[in-house]
C-alpha positions in Angstrom: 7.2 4.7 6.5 8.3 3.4 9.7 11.5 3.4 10.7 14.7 0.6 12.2 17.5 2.4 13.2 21.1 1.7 11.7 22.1 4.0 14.4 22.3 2.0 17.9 21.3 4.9 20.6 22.0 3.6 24.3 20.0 6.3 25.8 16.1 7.4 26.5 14.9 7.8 23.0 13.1 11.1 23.1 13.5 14.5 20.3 15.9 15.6 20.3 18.6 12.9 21.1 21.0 13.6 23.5 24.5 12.5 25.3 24.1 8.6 23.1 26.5 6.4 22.4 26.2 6.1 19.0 27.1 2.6 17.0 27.2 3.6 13.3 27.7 1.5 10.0 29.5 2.9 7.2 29.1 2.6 3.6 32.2 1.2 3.2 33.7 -1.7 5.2 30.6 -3.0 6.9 32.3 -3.0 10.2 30.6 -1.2 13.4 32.7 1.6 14.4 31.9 2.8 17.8 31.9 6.5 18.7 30.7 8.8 21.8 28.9 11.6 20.0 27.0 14.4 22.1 24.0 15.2 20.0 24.0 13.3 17.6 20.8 11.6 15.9 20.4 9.8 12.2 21.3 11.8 9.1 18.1 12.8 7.2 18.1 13.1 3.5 15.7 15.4 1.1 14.8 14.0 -2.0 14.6 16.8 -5.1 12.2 16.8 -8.3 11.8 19.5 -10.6 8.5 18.6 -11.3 8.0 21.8 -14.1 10.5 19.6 -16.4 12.7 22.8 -16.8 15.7 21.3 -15.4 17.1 18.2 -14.0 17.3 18.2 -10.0 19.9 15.6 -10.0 20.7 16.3 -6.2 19.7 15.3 -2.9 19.9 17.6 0.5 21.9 15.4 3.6 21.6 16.7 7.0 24.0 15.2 8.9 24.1 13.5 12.6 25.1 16.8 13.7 22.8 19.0 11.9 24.8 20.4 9.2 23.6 20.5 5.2 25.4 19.0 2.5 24.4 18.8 -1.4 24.6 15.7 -3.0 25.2 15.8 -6.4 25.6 13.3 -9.6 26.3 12.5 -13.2 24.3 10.0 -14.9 21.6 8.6 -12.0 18.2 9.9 -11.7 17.5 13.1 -12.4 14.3 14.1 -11.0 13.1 11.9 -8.2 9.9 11.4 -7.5 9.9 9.7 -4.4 13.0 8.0 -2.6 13.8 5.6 0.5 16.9 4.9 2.4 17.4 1.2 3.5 20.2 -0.3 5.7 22.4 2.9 4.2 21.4 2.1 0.8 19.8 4.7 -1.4 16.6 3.7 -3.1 14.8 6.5 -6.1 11.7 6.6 -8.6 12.6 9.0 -11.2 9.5 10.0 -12.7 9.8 8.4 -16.3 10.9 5.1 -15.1 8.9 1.6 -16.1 9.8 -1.0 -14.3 12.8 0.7 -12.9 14.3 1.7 -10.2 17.9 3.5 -9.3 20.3 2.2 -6.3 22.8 3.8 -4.6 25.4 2.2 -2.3 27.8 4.6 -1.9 25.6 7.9 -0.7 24.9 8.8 -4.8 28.4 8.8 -5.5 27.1 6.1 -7.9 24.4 4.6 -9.3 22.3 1.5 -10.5 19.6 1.4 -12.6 17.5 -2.2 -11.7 14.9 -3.5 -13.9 12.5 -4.9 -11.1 11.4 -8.9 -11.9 8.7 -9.8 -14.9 8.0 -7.8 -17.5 5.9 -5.1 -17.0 7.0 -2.3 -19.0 3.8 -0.1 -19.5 3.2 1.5 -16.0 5.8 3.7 -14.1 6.7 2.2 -10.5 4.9 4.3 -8.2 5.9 3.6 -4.2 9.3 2.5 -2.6 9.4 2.2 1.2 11.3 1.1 3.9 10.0 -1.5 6.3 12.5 -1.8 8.5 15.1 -3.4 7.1 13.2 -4.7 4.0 12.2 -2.3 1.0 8.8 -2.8 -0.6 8.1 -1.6 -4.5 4.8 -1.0 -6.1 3.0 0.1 -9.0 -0.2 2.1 -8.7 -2.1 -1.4 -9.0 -1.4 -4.7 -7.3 -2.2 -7.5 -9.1 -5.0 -9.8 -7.1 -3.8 -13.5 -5.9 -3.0 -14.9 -9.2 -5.1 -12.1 -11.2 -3.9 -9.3 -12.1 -0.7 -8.0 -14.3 1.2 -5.6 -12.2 2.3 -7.7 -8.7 4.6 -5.8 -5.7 8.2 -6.5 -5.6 10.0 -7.0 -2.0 14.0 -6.8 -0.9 15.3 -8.4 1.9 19.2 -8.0 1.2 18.9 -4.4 0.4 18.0 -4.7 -3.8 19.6 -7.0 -4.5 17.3 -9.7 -5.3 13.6 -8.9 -5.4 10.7 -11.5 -4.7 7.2 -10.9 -6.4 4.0 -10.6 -4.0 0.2 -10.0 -4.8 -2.1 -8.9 -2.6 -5.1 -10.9 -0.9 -8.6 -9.9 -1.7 -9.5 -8.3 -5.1 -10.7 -4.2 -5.3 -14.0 -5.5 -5.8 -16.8 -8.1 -5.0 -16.2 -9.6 -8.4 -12.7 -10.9 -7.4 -11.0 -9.9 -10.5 -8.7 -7.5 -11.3 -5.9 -5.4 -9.9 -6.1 -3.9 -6.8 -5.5 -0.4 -7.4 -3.6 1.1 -4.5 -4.6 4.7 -3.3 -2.2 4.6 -0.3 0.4 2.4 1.7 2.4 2.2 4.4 4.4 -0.5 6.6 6.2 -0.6 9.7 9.2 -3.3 10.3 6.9 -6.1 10.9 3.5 -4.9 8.7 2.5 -3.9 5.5 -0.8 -2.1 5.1 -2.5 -1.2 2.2 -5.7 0.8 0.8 -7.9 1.0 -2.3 -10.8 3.6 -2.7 -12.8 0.6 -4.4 -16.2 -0.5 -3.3 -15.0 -3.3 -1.8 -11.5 -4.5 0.6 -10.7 -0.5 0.7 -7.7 -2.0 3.6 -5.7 -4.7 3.3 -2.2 -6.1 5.6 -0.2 -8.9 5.8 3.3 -9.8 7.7 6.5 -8.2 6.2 7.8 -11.9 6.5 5.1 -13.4 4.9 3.8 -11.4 1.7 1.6 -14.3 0.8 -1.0 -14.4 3.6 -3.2 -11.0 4.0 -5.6 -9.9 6.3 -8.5 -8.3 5.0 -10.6 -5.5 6.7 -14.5 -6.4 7.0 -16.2 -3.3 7.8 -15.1 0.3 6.9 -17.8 2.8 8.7 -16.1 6.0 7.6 -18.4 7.7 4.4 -14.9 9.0 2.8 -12.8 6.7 1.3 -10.7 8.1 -0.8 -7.0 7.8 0.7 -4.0 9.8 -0.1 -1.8 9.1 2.8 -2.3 6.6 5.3 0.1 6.0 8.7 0.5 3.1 11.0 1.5 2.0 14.1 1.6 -1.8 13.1 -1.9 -2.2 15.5 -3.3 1.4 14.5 -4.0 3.0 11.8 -5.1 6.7 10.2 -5.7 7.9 6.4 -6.7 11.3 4.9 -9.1 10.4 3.3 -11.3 12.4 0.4 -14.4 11.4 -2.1 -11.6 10.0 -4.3 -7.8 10.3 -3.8 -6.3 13.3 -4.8 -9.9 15.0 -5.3 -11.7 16.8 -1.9 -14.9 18.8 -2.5 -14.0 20.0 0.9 -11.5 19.3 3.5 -10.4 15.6 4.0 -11.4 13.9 6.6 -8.7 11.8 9.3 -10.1 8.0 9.5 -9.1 6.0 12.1 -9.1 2.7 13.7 -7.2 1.5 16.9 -7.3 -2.4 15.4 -4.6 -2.7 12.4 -7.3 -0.7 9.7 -10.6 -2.6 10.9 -13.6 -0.3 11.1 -12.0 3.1 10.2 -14.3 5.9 11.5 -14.1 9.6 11.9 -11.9 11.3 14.1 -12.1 15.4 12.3 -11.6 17.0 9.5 -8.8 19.2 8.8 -9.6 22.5 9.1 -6.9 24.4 6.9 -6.3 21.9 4.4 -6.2 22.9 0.8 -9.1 21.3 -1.3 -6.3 19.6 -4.1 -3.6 19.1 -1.7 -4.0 16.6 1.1 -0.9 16.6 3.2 0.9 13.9 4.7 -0.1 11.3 7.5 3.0 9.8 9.2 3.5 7.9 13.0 6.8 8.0 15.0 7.7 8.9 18.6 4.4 7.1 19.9 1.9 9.2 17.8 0.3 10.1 14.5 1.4 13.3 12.7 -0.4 15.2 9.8 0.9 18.2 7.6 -1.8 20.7 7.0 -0.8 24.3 4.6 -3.5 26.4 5.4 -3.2 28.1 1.1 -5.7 30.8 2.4 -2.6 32.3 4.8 0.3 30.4 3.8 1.1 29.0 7.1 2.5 25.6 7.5 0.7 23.3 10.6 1.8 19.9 11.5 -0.2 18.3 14.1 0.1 15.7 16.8 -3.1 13.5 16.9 -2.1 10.6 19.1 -3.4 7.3 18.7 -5.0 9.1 16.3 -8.7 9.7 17.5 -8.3 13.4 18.3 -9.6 15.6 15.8 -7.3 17.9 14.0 -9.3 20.5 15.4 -9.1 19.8 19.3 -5.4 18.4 19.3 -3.0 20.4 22.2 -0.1 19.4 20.3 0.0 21.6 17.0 2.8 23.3 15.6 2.6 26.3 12.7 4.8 28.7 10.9 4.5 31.4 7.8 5.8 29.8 4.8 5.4 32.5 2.6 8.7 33.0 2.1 8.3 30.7 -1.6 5.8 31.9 -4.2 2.5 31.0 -3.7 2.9 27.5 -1.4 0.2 25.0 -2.2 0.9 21.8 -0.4 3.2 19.6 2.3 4.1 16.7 -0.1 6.8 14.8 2.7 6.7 14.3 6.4 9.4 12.2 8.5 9.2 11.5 12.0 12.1 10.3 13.5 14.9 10.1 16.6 16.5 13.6 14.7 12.8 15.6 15.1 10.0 15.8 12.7 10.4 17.5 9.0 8.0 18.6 6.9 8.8 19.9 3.1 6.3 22.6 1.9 6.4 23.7 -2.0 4.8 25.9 -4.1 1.9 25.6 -7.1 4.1 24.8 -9.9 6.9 22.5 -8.8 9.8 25.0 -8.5 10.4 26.5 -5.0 10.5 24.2 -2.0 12.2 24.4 1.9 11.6 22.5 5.0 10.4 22.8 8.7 11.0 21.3 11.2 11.0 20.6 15.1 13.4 19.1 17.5 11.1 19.5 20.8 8.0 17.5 19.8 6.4 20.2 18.0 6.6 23.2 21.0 8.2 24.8 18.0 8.8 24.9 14.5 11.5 26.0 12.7 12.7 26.5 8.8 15.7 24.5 7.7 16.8 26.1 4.9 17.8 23.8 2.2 18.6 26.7 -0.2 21.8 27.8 2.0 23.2 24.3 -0.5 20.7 23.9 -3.2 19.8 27.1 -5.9 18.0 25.0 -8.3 14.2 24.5 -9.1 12.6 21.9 -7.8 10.9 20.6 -4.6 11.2 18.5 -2.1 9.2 15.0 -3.0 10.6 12.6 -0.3 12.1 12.9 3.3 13.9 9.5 5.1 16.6 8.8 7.5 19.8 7.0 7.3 19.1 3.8 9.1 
């Protein structure tokens, strides 16, 4: 999910930020509040999930502009979140059980809202939230086809509180009925991109403005199709991409194209990756990132593949540290790039330990954040964003 910065930095924008002036808006007033702050870069925030059910999470991590942890905690709200989003300093979460729901924060989960989205589709838990700069976009795991279809997307462009229905443009197969059933997405401000593993239209985009006109990709070289993450640019494009999502007889591959997602063909295959557990694609700072945990040695790897046609396997730019300090680590569910580095949640087999790397110098080195310095609870971390 790409990112427009609440934060105004007048300064070179490079990792980390440095000597800005820094225009913030608060949650409160609405007015712009000037301040000189050395160091200072967007607050980050780790979304928790408990996935073994034991216990409810019921808490987010903050980092702060300066770097400092904070646990934010709740009654009432979701408990475990599944995936989260922050938009214009609002607070957006899936909790796992939720139909047709979703939960709002405006006041940094002091409080929350739970919003029924628009129509009446009860029977299918909402399944994506993202920022888009400054819009949010909602999903299902389908997306209901022109005017096929049940299950349509919802988008927000005054921060959740009104939501306007969109479908997508071209069906998930050459009989043009149907929902389209999603197996990734992603947007930037100004695009919305979108994948199926079906036979047919496997990528899809259209204009965040415009939700009822979409582009649809004619040719998809690539054998594997399968996508579990896709990134982009807004004019390129990359996807981890499997037999079928979620399900690799052997590594995933990285697909490419430099053309929005038009002719997406083989840049590598990862060459650590886990066989159930396909990491995370992401772009920010003028490149494509992907989290790799090598399960064989329990080291975490987050690599650099710029525009996105270097193989894993040849990139310069890789970063890797043990993270076998949590039982058994299986996978690298959440990866943010943004202006306060690049952060990378790792988490074990069953859904109970979880902590966070990260880098501040474009990936010379990594580092662990520990989040368990404020949170002792079970639970991983599901979703990273920024404050913007």
């Amino acid at each position: 999910m790409k990112r427009m910065a609440a934060l105004l930095f007048v300064c070179s924008m490079t990792i980390p930020v440095t000597n800005c002036l820094l225009l913030e808006q608060p949650y409160s007033d609405g007015v712009i509040l000037p301040a000189l702050l050395s160091g200072a870069s967007n607050p980050v925030y780790f979304f928790l999930s408990d996935e073994s059910g034991s216990t409810q999470a019921r808490s987010i991590v903050k980092r702060d502009m300066f770097g400092g942890l904070r646990l934010l905690t709740w009654n009432g709200g979701p408990g475990n979140i599944w995936k989260g989003a922050v938009v214009n300093g609002v607070i957006f979460a899936l909790e796992n059980n939720n139909q047709d729901d979703i939960w709002i924060s405006r006041d940094d989960a002091q409080t929350w809202e739970l919003v029924d989205a628009p129509g009446s589709n009860e029977s299918e838990n909402i399944s994506n939230v993202l920022g888009c700069g400054s819009a949010v976009v909602i999903t299902h795991p389908t997306i209901a086809y022109n005017g096929s279809g049940t299950r349509p997307g919802y988008i927000s462009y005054d921060s959740g509180v009104t939501w306007q229905e969109f479908r997508v443009g071209a069906s998930p197969a050459a009989t043009g009925t149907g929902d389209y059933a999603l197996s990734a997405i992603d947007c930037t401000a100004e695009k919305v991109f979108v994948a199926s593993s079906a036979v047919a239209n496997r990528f899809q985009w259209a204009s965040i403005s415009n939700l009822s006109s979409w582009t649809v990709a004619t040719s998809h070289p690539a054998s594997q199709n399968g996508y579990s993450s896709i990134a982009t640019s807004g004019t390129s494009t990359i996807g981890l991409a499997c037999t079928t999502p979620g399900y690799c007889p052997y590594n995933p591959d990285v697909n490419y194209s430099l053309n929005n997602a038009e002719g997406m063909a083989l840049s590598g295959t990862m060459p650590h990756m886990g066989l159930d557990f396909t990491g995370v694609a992401e772009y920010g700072a003028g490149a494509f990132f992907v989290s790799e945990l090598d399960q064989t040695n329990d080291i975490c790897r987050i690599y650099n593949l710029g525009d996105g046609s270097t193989s894993p396997s040849s990139s310069s730019i890789v970063a890797s540290l043990s993270c076998g300090d949590i039982t058994n680590p299986q996978r690298m569910p959440a990866l943010l790039v943004t202006d306060a580095g690049i952060f990378s949640s790792y988490a074990s087999f069953s859904g109970t330990e979880t902590d966070v790397v990260y880098s501040t110098d474009g990936l010379s080195n990594l580092t662990r954040l520990n989040i368990g310095s404020v949170y002792s609870g079970d639970g991983i971390v599901t979703s990273i964003d920024d404050m913007r």
